[in-house]
C-alpha positions in Angstrom: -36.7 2.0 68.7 -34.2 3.7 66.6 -34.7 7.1 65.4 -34.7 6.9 61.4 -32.2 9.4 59.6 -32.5 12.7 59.4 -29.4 12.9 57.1 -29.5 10.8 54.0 -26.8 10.5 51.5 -26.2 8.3 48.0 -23.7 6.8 46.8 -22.7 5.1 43.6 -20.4 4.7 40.6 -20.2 7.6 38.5 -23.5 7.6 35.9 -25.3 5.1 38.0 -28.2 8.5 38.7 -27.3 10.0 42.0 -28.8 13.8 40.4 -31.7 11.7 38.7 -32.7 10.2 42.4 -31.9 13.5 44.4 -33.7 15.4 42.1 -36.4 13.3 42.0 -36.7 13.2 45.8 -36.9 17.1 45.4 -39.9 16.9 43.6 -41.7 14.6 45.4 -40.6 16.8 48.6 -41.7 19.8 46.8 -44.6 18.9 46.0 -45.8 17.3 49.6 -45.4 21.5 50.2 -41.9 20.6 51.9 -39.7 23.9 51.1 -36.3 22.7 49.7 -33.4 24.4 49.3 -29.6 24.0 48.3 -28.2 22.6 45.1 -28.2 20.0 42.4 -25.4 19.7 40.1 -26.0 18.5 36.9 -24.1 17.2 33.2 -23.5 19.9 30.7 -23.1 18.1 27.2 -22.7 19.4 23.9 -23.4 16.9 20.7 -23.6 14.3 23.6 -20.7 14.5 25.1 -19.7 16.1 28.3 -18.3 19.2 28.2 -18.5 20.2 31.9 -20.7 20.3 35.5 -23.6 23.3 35.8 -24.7 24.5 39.7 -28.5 24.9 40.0 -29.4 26.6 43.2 -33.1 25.4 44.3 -34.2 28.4 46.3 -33.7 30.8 43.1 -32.9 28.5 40.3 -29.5 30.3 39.8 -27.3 28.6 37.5 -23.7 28.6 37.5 -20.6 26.6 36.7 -19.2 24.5 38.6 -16.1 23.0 36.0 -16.0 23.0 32.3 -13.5 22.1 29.7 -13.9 25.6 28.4 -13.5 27.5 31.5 -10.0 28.7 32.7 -8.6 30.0 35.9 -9.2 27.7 38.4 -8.0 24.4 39.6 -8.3 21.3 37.5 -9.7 18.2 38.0 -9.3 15.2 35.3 -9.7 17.6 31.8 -11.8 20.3 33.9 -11.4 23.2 35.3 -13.5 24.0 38.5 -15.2 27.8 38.8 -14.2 28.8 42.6 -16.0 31.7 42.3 -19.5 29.4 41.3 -19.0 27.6 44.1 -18.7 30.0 46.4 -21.4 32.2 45.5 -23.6 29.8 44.2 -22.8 26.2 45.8 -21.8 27.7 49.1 -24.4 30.5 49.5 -27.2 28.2 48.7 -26.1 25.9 51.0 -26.0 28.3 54.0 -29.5 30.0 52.8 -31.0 26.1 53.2 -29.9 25.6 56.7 -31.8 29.2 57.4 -35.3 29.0 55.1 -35.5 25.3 54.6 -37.2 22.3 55.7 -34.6 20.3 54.4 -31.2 20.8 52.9 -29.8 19.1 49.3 -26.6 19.2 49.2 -25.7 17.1 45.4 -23.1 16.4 45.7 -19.7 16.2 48.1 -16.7 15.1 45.5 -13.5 16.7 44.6 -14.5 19.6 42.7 -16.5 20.9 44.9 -14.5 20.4 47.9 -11.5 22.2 46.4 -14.1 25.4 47.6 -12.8 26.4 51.5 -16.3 28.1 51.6 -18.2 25.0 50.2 -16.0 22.8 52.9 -17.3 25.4 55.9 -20.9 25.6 54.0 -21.0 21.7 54.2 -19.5 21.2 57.7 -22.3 24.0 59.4 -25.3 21.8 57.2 -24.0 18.4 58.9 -23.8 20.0 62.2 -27.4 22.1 62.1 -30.9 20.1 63.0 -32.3 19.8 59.5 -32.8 17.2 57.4 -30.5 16.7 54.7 -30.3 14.7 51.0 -27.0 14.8 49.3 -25.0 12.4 47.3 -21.3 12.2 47.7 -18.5 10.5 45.9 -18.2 6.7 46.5 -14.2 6.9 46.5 -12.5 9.9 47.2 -10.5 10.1 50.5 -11.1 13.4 52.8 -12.5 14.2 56.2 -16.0 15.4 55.4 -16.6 12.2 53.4 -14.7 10.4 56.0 -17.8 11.9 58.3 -20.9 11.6 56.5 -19.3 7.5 55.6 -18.5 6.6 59.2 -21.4 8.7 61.2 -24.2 6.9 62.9 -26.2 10.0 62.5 -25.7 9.6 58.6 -27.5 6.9 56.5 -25.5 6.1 53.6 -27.5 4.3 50.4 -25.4 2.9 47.9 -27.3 3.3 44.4 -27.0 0.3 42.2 -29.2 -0.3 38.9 -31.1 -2.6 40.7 -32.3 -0.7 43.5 -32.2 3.3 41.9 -36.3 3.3 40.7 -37.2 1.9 44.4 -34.6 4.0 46.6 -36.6 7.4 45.9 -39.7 6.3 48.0 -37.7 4.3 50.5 -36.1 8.2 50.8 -38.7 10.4 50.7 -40.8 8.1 53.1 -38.0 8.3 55.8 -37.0 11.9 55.6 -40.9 13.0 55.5 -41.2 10.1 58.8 -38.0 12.6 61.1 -40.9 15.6 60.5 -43.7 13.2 62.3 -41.3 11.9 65.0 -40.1 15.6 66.1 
């Protein structure tokens, strides 16, 4: 028999609702009295149009920002501007708390902008390599080692989210990370 997954990652095309499903396989988690840390990264739109990316950190519900059209000083990415600083004190740090004081790790998600952090790469490459379960979504077609390694692992399940399946791959999720608890 094979073990199921411990580390579970989505995929899809941009707006398909990777942050709707890993945030809704938080709650669900959450409220089975798993404790949950790491981060979701969500839209920031103004008048319905977006305007940027926002970093919630799920142990303390910081908020920071991870790119914005507004923001200046660090790299850019398309017509934003990505908040180093954010990421590492936010994105990074909350990463790193979750492999300590969690039951599992949420890691949303592993793209460009958030790979141009070195502490984010290292905060990333020490969750993959710990014991814990993980959820994170990463980008569907950017070249680069760590997505190169969670794509090609056979320690890694990869779920592609299409419209079809995105209402149905929640419980498939929650039921197998909440299954690698009972069969430790």
């Amino acid at each position: 028999m094979v073990a199921l997954a411990k580390k579970i990652f989505v995929t899809g095309d941009p707006g398909v609702g990777k942050t709707t499903l890993v945030s809704k396989v938080v709650f669900e988690l959450k409220s089975l009295g798993y404790v949950v840390g790491g981060v979701l990264t969500r839209d920031v739109r103004e008048k319905g149009v977006r305007v940027g990316f926002e970093i919630l950190s799920l142990h303390d519900n910081v908020r920071g920002v991870l790119a914005s059209i507004k923001f200046r000083g660090g790299p850019k990415i398309g017509k934003y501007y990505v908040n180093l600083n954010d990421l590492k004190n936010i994105f990074a740090s909350s990463i790193l708390h979750a492999v300590n004081f969690s039951d599992i790790i949420v890691c949303d998600e592993v793209g460009p902008m958030e790979l141009m952090s070195p502490e984010v790469r290292r905060a990333i490459e020490v969750m993959l390599s710990c014991p814990k379960p993980v959820l994170g979504s990463v980008h569907k077609r950017m070249k680069d080692p760590i997505i190169e390694r969670i794509s090609n692992s056979p320690e890694i399940k990869v779920y592609e989210i299409t419209f079809e399946n995105r209402n149905v791959l929640p419980k498939t999720i929650v039921e197998e990370l909440v299954s690698s608890f009972k069969s430790v």
